[in-house]
C-alpha positions in Angstrom: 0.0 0.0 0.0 1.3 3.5 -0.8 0.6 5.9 1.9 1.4 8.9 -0.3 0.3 9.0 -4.4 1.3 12.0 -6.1 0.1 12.3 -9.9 1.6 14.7 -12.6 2.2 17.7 -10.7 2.9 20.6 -11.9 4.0 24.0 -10.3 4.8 27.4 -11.5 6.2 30.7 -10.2 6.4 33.6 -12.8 8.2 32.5 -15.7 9.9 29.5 -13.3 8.3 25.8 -13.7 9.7 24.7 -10.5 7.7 20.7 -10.8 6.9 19.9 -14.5 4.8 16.5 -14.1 5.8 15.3 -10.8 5.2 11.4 -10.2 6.0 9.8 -7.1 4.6 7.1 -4.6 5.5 6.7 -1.1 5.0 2.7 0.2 3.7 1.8 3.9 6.4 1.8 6.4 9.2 2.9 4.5 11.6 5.5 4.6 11.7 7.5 1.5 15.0 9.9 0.5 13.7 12.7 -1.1 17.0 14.3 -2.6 18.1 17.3 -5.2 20.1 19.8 -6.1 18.8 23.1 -3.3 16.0 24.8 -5.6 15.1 21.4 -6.8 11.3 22.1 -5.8 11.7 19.3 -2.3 10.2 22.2 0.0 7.7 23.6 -2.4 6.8 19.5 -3.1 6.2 19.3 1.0 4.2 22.0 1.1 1.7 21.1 -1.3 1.0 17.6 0.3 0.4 19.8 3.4 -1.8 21.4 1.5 -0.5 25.1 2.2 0.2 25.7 -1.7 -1.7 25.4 -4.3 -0.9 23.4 -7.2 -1.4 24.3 -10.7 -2.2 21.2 -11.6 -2.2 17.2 -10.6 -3.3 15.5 -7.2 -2.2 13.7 -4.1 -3.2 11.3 -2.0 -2.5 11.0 1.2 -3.9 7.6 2.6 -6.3 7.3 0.0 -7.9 10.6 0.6 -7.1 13.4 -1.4 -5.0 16.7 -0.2 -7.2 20.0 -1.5 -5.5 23.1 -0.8 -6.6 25.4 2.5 -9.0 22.2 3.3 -6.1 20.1 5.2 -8.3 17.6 6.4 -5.5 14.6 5.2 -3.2 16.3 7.7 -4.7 14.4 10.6 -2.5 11.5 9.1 0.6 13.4 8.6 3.5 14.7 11.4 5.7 17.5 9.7 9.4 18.2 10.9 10.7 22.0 9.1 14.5 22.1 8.9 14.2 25.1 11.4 11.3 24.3 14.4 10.0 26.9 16.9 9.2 26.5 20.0 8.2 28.5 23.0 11.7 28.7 25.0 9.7 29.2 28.3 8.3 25.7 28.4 10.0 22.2 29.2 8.8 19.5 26.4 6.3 17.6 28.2 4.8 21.0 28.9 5.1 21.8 25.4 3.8 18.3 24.5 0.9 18.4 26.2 0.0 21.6 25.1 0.3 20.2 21.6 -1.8 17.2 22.0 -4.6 19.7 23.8 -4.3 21.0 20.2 -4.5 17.8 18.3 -7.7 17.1 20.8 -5.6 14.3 22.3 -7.2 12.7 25.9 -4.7 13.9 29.2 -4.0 10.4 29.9 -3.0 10.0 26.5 -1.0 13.0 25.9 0.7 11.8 28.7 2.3 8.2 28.2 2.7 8.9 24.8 5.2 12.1 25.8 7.0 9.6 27.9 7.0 7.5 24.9 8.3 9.6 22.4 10.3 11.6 24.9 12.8 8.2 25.8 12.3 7.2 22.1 13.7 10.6 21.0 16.3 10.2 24.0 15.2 13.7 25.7 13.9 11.6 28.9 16.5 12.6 31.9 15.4 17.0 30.2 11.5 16.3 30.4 11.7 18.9 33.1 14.1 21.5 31.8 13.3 24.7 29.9 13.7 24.6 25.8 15.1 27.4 25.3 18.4 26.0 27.1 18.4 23.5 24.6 21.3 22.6 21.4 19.7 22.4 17.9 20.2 18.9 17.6 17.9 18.8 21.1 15.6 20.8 19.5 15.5 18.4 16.2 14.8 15.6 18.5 11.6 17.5 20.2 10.6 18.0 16.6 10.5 14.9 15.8 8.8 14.0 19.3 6.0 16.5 18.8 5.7 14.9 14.9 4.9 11.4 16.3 2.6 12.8 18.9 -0.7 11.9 17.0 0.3 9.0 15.8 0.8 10.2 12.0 0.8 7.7 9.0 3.2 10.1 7.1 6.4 11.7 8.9 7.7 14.6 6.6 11.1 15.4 7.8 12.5 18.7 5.4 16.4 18.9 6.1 16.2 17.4 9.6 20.5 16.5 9.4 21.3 19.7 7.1 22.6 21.8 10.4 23.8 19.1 12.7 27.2 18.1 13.4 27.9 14.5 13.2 26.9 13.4 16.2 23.8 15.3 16.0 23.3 14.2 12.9 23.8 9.9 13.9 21.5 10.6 16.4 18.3 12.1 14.4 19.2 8.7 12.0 19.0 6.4 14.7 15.8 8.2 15.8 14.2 7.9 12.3 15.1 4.4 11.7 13.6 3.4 15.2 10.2 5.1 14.1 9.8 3.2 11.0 8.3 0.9 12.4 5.7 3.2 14.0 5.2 5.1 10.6 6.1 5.8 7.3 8.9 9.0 6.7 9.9 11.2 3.9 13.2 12.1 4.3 14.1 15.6 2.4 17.5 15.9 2.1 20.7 16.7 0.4 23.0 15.0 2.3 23.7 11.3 0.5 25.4 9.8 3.0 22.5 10.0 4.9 19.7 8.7 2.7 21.9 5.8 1.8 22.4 4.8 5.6 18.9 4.6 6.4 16.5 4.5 3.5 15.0 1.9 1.8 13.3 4.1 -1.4 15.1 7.0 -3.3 13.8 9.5 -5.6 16.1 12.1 -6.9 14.6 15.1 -8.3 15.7 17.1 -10.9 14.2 19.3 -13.6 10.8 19.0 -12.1 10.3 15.9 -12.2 12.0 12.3 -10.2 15.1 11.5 -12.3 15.6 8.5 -10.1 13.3 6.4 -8.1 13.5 3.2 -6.3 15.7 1.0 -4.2 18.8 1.8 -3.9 19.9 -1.7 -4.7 17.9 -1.3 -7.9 19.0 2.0 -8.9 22.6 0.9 -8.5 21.8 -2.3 -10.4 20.4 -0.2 -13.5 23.0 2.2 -13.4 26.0 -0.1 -12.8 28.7 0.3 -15.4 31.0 -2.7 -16.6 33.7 -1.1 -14.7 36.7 -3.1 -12.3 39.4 -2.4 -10.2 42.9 -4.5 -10.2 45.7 -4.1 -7.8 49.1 -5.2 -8.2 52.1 -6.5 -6.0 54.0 -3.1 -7.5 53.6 -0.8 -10.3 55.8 -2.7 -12.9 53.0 -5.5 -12.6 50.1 -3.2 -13.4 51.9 -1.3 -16.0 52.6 -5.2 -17.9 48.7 -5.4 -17.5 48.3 -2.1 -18.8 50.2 -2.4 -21.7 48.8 -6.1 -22.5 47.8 -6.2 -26.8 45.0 -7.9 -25.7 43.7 -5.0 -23.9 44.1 -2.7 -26.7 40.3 -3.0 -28.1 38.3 0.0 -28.7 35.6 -1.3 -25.9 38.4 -1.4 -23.1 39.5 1.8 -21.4 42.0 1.9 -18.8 43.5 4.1 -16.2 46.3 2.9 -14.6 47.5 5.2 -10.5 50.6 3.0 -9.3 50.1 -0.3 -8.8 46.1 -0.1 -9.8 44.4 -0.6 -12.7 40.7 0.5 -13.6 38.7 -1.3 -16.2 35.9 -0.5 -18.3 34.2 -2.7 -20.5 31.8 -0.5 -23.1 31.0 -3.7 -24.8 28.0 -5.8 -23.4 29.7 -9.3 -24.4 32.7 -8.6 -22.6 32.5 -9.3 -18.7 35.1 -10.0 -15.7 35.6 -13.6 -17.2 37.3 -11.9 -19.9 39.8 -10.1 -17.8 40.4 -13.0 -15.4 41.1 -15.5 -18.8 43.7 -12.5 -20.1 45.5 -12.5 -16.5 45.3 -16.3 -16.5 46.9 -16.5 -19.8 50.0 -14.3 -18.6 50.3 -15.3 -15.1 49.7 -12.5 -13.5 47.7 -12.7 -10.3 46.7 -9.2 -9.3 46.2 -9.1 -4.7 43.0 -7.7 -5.8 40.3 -7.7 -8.3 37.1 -5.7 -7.5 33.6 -5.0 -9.3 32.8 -1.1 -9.4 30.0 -0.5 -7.7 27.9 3.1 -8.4 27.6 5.2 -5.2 24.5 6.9 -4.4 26.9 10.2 -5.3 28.3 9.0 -9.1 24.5 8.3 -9.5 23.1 11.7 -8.1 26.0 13.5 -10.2 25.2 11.5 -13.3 21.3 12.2 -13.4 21.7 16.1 -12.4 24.7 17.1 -14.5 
């Protein structure tokens, strides 16, 4: 089941046509990397399925319901993270908490164990009592995230949640995330690779208005992967005999040799490793290591935007 549906969007400011036919599906219980270039149209995509800008065109879904702009009745099943949340300094968070789940219409014994809940899940238990405005951005992030999960929501957005974080900061809103998949499903808007490829299971890169990428990870890279391998060599001399091989001189093999490695790329379909391991068999030469190229998340990005 796909919590969130989005259907040939389309979204235009003055003579800019920020999403040109946006298509994108969001499965149960999954978290979803929502990456691109800054300006890519991630933010202005949020806000529409929160249903504070209107389209010009296209629809969502949110749980089977559609989202209508200024009528955000699908945002009872949605929990929304900005890369920069507010809070009232004065408060501690289960005062702040429970003031949000008066707001949601939440029942006090509720409001209640689920702040402890989210409050230990978010690891902010032992400064339940202290005031907010004492807190470090990354404690803030984590209150976010608490006060997201308060109502139970079927769709966590999280815009940039990592983009101001040092790394510790930054493990810890992960950890956090990946513990509350199970609880719900997460967009994940970011910029930051690393990060999406750590803890999401569905990518979608967008670029030019629309998703250039979309999918597993495993199946993007299986798509995009590249008949491309790495040799290493006992010493230079070694790789520079493989380099220089006659069998290697064929207009679908390019090489670049740096010291005592060697990388290989095969352009033509009907050549594969087996080829390069029969050429090293046939001149003894036993290289220590002998490695299939695999795409990062980063080559990919570069390669769809550029």
């Amino acid at each position: 089941m796909n919590v969130l549906e989005i259907n040939k969007l389309y979204k235009r400011f003055g003579d800019r046509e920020v999403l040109k036919g946006l298509d994108m599906m969001v499965p149960e219980h999954s978290i979803f990397g929502f990456i691109g270039k800054n300006g890519a149209g991630k933010t202005t995509t949020i806000k529409i399925i929160l249903g504070l800008l209107k389209q010009d065109s296209g629809t969502i879904t949110v749980c089977g319901q559609k989202v209508t702009y200024g009528d955000t009745k699908t945002n009872r099943y949605i929990g929304f993270l900005p890369d920069v949340p507010e809070f009232y300094g004065y408060m501690n968070p289960m005062e702040y908490l429970n003031l949000c789940g008066e707001i949601t219409g939440l029942s006090k014994n509720k409001i209640k164990s689920k702040s402890e809940e989210l409050l230990e899940l978010v690891g902010l238990k032992d400064e339940k009592k202290k005031k907010i405005r004492g807190f470090s951005r990354g404690m803030k992030q984590r209150l976010g995230i608490a006060q997201a999960l308060l109502n139970e929501p079927k769709l966590l957005i999280c815009d940039e949640p990592t983009s101001a974080l040092d790394p510790i900061g930054r493990k810890e809103i992960l950890d956090i995330l990946s513990a509350a998949k199970g609880k719900t499903t997460i967009i994940f808007s970011t910029h930051i690779l690393s990060d999406v490829e750590r803890i999401c299971d569905y990518i979608g890169v967008l670029h030019d208005g629309k998703l250039a990428l979309c999918g597993t990870l495993s199946e993007i890279k299986e798509n995009y992967r590249h008949n491309e391998f790495v040799l290493e060599f006992g010493s230079e001399k070694e790789a520079s005999i493989f380099e220089m091989l006659d069998e290697l001189k064929h207009p679908s093999i390019r090489l670049w040799r740096s010291g005592n490695a060697v990388k290989v790329l095969l352009t033509d379909d009907r050549m594969d490793g087996s080829f390069l391991l029969s050429v090293l068999s046939q001149k003894c030469l036993v290289p220590l290591k002998f490695a299939v190229v695999e795409p990062t998340l980063e080559s990919l990005f570069m390669e769809v935007v550029q």
